[in-house]
C-alpha positions in Angstrom: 6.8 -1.6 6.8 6.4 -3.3 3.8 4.5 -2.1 0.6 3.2 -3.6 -2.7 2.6 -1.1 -5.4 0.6 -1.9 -8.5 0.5 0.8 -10.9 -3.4 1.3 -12.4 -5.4 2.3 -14.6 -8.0 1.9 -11.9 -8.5 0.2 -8.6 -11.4 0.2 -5.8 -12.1 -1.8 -2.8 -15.1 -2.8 -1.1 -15.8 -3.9 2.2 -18.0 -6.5 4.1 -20.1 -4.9 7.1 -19.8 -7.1 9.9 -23.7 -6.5 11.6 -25.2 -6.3 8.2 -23.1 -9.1 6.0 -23.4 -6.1 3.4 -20.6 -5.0 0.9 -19.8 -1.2 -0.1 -17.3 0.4 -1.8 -14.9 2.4 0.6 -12.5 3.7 -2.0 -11.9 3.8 -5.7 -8.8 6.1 -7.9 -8.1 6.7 -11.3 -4.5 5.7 -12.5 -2.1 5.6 -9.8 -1.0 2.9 -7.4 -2.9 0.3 -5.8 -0.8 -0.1 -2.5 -0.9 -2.5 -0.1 0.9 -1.8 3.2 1.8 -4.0 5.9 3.3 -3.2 9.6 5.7 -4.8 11.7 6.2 -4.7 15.1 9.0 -2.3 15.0 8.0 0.5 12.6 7.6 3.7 13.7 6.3 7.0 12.5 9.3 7.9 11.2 9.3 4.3 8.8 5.7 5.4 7.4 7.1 8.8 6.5 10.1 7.1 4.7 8.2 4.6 3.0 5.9 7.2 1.7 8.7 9.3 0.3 9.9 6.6 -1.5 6.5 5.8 -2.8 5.5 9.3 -4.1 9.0 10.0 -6.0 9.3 6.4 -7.6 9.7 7.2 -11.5 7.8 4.1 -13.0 5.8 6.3 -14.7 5.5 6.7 -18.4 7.0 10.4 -19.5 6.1 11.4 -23.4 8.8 9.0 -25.0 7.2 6.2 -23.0 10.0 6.0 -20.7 9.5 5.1 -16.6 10.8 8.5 -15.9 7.9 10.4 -13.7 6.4 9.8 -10.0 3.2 9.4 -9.1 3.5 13.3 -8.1 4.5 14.4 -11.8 1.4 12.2 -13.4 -1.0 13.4 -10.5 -1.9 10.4 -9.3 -3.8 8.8 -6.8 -3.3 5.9 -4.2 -5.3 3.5 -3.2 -4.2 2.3 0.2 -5.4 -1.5 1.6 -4.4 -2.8 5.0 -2.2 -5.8 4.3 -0.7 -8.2 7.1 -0.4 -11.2 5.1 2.1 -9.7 3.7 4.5 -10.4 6.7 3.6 -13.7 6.2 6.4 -16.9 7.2 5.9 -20.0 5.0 9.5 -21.2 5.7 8.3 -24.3 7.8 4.7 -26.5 6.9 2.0 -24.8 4.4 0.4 -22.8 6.6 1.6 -19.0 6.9 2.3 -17.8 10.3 1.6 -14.1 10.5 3.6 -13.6 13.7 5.6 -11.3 12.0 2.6 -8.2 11.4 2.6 -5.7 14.3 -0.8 -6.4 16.3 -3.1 -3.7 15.6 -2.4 -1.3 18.3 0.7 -0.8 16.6 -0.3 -0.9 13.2 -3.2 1.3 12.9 -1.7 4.5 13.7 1.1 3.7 11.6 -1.2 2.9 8.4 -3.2 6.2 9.4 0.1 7.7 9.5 0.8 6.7 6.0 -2.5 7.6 4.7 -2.0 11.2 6.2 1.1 11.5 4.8 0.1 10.4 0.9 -3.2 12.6 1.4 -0.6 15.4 1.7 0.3 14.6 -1.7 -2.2 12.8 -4.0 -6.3 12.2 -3.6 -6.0 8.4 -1.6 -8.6 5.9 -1.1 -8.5 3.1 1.1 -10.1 0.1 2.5 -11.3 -0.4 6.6 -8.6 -2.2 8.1 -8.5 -5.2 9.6 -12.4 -5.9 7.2 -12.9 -8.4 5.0 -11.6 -6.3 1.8 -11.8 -6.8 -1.9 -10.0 -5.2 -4.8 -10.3 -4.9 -8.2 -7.9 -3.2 -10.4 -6.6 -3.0 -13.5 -2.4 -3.2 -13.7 -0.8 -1.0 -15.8 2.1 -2.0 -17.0 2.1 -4.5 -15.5 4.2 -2.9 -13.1 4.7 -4.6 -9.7 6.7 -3.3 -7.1 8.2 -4.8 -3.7 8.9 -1.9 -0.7 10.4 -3.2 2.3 11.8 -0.3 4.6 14.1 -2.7 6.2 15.8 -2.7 2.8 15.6 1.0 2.4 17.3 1.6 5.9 20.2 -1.2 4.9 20.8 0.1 0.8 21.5 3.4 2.9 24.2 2.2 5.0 
């Protein structure tokens, strides 16, 4: 799984009914992260529930001497999850992406359910439809951009 978090201030998304051509919100958080989340073909359960853990105890979080030293957990924050597959994309050869590299949705939508479970364990979570035409707005805090990639996590532990 892969993961970009965007702490906010605020972020919502809104998305495009197919029959109707109409646009509606679907989820919107106070501060917290924006996340979008990404599957491959391999991940498992067991990948969401270590991504999430990594997400929820990240300290990039101001404490009172304006230090990153809380999680989202010690701020009570929210998330704001988005189906992302583009982020597996391959633009090594040509300009156009390949997305071979996302796990087809019979894979991926239990896992990103999975996840969502997980964080509402935790935090109050909003999220998108997937695989609809999404937008989101947000405002960056920080800015503070970070890169998750659980085949990273699994190889900084070895």
């Amino acid at each position: 799984m892969r993961a970009l978090l965007q702490r906010v201030t605020r972020a919502s998304v809104t998305c495009r009914d197919d029959e109707t051509d109409d646009w509606r919100e679907t989820g919107a958080i106070g501060p917290g992260f924006c996340i979008l989340l990404g599957v491959g073909p391999e991940d498992t359960p067991e990948t969401a529930e270590r991504l999430w853990r990594k997400v929820r105890n990240l300290r990039v979080f101001d404490d009172d001497e304006g230090h990153m030293n809380r999680s989202l957990i010690d701020v009570g924050g929210a998330a704001l999850v988005v189906s992302q597959f583009t982020l597996y994309a391959d633009a090594r050869k040509g300009n156009r992406p390949s997305f071979t590299g996302a796990a087809k949705p019979d894979v991926a939508i239990p896992l990103y359910e999975r996840f969502c479970a997980l964080a509402r364990q935790d935090v109050p979570v909003g999220t998108g439809i997937f695989g609809a035409e999404m937008r989101v707005s947000l405002t960056n805090d920080g800015p503070v951009t970070i890169w998750l990639d659980t085949d990273e996590l699994t190889r900084s532990k070895q």
